[in-house]
C-alpha positions, 0 to 999 in steps of 0.5 A: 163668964156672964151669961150674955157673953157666953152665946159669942165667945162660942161662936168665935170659938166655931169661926176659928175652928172652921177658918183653920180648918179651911186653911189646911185645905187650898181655899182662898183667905177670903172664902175661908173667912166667910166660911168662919163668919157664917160658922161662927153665926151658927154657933151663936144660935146653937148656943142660944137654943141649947141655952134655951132647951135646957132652961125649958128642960129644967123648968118641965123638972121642977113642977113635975117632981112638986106634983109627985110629992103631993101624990 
């Protein structure tokens, strides 16, 4: 999976839960959508910042072990 697809695919995957969530509950189709549509952005950015903390998190690792071994 590329990694520019990934941070959507995830999204989908939250809306989804969350509309079938709403839908066991007597809400309304529409609301239920909306609720999915506004889940489905957050899990975009959530991917997008675990995406970039993990990054950031493997970029403070490598120099810190590189200053360890010239010790």
């Amino acid at each position: 999976m590329s990694k520019q697809l990934k941070p959507y695919l995830e999204g989908l995957a939250v809306g989804f839960v969350f509309i079938s969530i709403t839908m066991l509950f007597d809400i309304p189709f529409y609301m239920s959508l909306i609720i999915g549509a506004l889940a489905a952005l957050g899990g975009y950015r959530n991917s997008i910042k675990m995406d970039r903390e993990k990054k950031e998190k493997k970029s403070r690792k490598s120099p810190q072990t590189a200053n360890k071994d010239d010790q």
